[in-house]
C-alpha positions in Angstrom: 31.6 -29.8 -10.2 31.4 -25.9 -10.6 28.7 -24.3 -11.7 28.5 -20.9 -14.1 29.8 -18.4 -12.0 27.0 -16.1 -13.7 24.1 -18.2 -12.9 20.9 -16.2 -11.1 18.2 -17.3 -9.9 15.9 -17.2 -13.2 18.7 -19.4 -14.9 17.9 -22.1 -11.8 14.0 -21.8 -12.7 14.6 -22.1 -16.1 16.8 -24.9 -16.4 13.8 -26.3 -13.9 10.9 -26.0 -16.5 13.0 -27.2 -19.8 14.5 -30.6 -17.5 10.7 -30.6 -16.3 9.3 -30.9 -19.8 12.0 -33.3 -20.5 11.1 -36.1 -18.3 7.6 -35.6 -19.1 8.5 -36.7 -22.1 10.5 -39.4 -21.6 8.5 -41.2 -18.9 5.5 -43.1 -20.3 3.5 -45.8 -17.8 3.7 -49.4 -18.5 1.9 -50.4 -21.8 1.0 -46.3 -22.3 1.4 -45.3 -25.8 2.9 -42.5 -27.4 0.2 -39.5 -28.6 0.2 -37.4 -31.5 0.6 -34.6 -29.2 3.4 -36.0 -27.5 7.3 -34.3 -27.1 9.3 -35.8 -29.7 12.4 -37.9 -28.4 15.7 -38.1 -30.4 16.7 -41.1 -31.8 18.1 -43.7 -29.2 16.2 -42.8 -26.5 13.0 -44.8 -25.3 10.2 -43.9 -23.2 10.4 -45.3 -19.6 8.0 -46.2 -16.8 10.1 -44.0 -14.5 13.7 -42.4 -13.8 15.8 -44.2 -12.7 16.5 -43.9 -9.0 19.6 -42.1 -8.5 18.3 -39.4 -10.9 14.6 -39.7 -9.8 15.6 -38.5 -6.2 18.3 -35.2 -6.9 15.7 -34.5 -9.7 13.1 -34.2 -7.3 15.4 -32.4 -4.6 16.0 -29.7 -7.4 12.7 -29.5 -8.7 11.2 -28.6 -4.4 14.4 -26.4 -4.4 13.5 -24.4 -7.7 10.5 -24.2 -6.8 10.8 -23.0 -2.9 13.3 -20.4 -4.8 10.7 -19.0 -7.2 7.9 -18.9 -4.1 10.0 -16.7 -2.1 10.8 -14.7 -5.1 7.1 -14.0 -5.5 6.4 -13.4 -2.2 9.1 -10.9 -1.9 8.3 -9.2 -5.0 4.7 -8.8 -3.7 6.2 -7.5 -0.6 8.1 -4.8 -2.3 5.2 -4.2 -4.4 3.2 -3.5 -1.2 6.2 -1.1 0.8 6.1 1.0 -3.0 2.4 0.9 -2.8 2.3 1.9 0.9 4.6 5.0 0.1 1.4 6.7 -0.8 1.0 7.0 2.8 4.8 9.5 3.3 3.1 11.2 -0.3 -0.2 11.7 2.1 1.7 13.1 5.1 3.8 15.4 3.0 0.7 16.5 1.0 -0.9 16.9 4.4 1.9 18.6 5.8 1.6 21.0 3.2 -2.2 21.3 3.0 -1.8 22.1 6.7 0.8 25.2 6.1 -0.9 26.7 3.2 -4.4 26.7 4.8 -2.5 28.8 8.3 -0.7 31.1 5.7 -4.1 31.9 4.6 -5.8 32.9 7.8 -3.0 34.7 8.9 -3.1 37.0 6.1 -6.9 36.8 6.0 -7.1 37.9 10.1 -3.9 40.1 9.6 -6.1 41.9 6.9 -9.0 42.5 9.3 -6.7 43.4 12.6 -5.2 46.3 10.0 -9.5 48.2 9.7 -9.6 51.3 11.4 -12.6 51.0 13.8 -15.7 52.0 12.8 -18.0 51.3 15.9 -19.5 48.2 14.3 -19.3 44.4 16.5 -17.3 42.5 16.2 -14.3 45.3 16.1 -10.8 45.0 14.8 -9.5 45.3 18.0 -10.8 41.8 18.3 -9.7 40.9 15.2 -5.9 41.3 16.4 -6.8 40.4 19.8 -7.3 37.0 17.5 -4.3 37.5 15.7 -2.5 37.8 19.2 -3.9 34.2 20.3 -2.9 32.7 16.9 0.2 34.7 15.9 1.9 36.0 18.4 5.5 37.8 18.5 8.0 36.4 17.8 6.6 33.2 17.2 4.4 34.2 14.3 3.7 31.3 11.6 6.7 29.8 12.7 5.3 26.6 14.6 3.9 25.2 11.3 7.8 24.7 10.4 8.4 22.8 13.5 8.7 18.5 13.7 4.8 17.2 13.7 4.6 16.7 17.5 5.9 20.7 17.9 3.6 21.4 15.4 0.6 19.4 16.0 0.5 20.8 19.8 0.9 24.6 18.9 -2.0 23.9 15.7 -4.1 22.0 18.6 -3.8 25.1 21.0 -5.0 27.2 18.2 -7.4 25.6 17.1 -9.2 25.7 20.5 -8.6 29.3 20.5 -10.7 29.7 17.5 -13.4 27.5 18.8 -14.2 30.7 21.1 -17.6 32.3 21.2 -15.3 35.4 20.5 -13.3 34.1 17.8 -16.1 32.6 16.1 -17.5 36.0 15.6 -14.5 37.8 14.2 -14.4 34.3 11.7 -18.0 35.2 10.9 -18.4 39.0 10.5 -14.9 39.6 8.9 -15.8 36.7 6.2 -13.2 34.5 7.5 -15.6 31.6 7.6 -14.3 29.9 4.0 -10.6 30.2 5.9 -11.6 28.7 8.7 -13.4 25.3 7.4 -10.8 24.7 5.1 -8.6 24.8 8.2 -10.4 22.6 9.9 -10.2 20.3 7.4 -6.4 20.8 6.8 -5.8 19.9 10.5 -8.3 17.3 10.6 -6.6 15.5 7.4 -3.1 16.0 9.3 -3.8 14.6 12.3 -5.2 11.3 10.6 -2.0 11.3 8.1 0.8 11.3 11.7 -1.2 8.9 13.4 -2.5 11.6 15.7 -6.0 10.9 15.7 -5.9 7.8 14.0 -3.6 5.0 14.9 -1.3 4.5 12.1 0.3 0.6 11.9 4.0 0.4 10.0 3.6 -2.3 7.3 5.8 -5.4 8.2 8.3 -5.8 5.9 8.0 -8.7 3.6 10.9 -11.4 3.0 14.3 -9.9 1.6 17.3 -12.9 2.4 16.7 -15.4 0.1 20.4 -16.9 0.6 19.2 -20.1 2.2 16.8 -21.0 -0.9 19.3 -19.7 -3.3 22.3 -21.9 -2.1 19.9 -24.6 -1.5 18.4 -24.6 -5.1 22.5 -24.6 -6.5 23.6 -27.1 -4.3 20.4 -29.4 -5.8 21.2 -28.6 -9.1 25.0 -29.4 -9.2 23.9 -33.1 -7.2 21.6 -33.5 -10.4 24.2 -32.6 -12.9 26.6 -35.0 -11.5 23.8 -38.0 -11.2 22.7 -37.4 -14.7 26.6 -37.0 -16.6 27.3 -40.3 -14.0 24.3 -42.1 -15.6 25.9 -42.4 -19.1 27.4 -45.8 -19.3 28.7 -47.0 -22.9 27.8 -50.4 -21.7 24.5 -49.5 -21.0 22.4 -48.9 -23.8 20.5 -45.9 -24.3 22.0 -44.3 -21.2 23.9 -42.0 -22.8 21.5 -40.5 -25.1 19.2 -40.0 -22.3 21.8 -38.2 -20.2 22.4 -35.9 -23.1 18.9 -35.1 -23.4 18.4 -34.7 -20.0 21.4 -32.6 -19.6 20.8 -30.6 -23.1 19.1 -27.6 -21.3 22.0 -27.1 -18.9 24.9 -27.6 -21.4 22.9 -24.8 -23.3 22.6 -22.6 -20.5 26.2 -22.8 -19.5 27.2 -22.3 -23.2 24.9 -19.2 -23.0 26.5 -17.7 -19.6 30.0 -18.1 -20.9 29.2 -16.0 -24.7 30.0 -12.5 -23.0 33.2 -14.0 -21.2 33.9 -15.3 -25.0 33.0 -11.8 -26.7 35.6 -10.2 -24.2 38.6 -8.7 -25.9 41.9 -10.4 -24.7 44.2 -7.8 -22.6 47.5 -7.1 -23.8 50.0 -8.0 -21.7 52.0 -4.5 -20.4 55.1 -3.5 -22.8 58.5 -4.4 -20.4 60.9 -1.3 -21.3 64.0 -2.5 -22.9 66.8 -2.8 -20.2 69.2 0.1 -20.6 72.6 0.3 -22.5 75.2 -1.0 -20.5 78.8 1.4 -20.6 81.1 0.7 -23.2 78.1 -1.5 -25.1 77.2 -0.8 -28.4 73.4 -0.4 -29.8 
């Protein structure tokens, strides 16, 4: 038996639920009576205590199957779900990244402002403003670690910072109102070294199930046992077999009549025109 070559996995679960509801209500327990609420059941079929046992067992095969199919689909959704969510964390280290460079273009041009005073014998001077600017910034390198890979960078920004720790460059932050600059550096850095994992150990999420092959061919192979068990089941000398296989097959023949519409709708290809053979000599047209 083949199945529909365009059959996915929500076809499989599906089919699973409608055959589910059917059985439900066609099994009824030993001196049970039918409820008002109960499924209808065409005429010629009658409720039974329990399938019988060559479709009992593939049903129950393709019911774990379907249902082993759909639980790794969940759990791999959630997984993805999770990996999109935890891309927030490559938005935080960009956005820290950047945070990072912004708040060193601005005390470069905030202590490149201050090295540029002419002196004018008050303390702290701007000769210690560039001798700052000469620990921070210095030729040729210039601003140009904070475009280097995070380790490079991180190093020369960690170097730096000590520098500014200084008693010395403390009061060049202070007296040249560089003290705004300098905590929103900190802060920059600080945020930066949690975002690479350099002050904070940063875990890679485990990636969550993506091969669902095994549960996929498993759950096909389970369904075409069942088809064939069920079509086998109809017997003319049985009664009532045949209407119950033709209930209990009606969601799959609908199914397959569903897949195969588009393959219907498809326009026929016309064969290629074969060029007429040529004239021979001396023929006529």
């Amino acid at each position: 038996m083949v199945l529909p070559q365009e059959l996915v996995a929500d076809d499989v679960i599906g089919l699973r639920d409608q055959m589910s509801a059917r059985i439900a209500a066609v099994l009824r327990p030993k001196g049970g009576k039918r409820k008002e609420g109960d499924a209808p059941l065409p005429r010629g079929i009658e409720p039974i205590a329990a399938l019988p046992p060559h479709i009992d067992r593939p049903w129950k095969r393709f019911d774990a199957a379907a249902t082993e199919l759909q639980d790794f689909r969940g759990v791999r959704a959630s997984a993805q779900a999770d990996q999109r969510h935890s891309g927030t964390s490559e938005a935080e280290r960009s956005a820290a990244n950047t945070d990072s460079d912004d708040r060193w273009r601005a005390l470069e041009q905030w202590n490149a402002g201050a090295a540029g005073l002419s002196e004018d014998g008050q303390t702290p001077s701007p000769s210690d403003a560039r001798w700052l600017y000469g620990q921070l910034f210095p030729a040729p390198e210039g601003l140009r670690f904070i475009t280097r890979r995070p380790r490079v960078q991180w190093a020369a920004m960690v170097q730096r910072m000590r520098a500014l720790e200084e008693e010395r460059a403390q009061a060049v932050i202070e007296q040249f109102g560089g003290t705004r600059h300098y905590r929103q550096l900190v802060a920059a850095h600080a945020r930066f070294g949690e975002a690479y994992g350099f002050t904070t150990v940063v875990l890679a999420k485990e990636g969550g199930p993506t091969d669902g092959r095994p549960q996929w061919s498993a759950a096909r192979d389970a369904l075409r046992s069942l088809i064939q068990k069920i079509e086998s089941h109809a017997d003319p000398e049985i009664p009532g077999s045949e209407a119950l296989a033709a209930f209990l097959l009606a969601p799959y023949v609908e199914m397959a009549d569903d897949l195969a519409k588009p393959r219907r709708r498809a326009p026929a290809t016309k064969p290629e025109a074969v060029p007429a053979p040529p004239l021979g000599a001396g023929s006529t047209p």
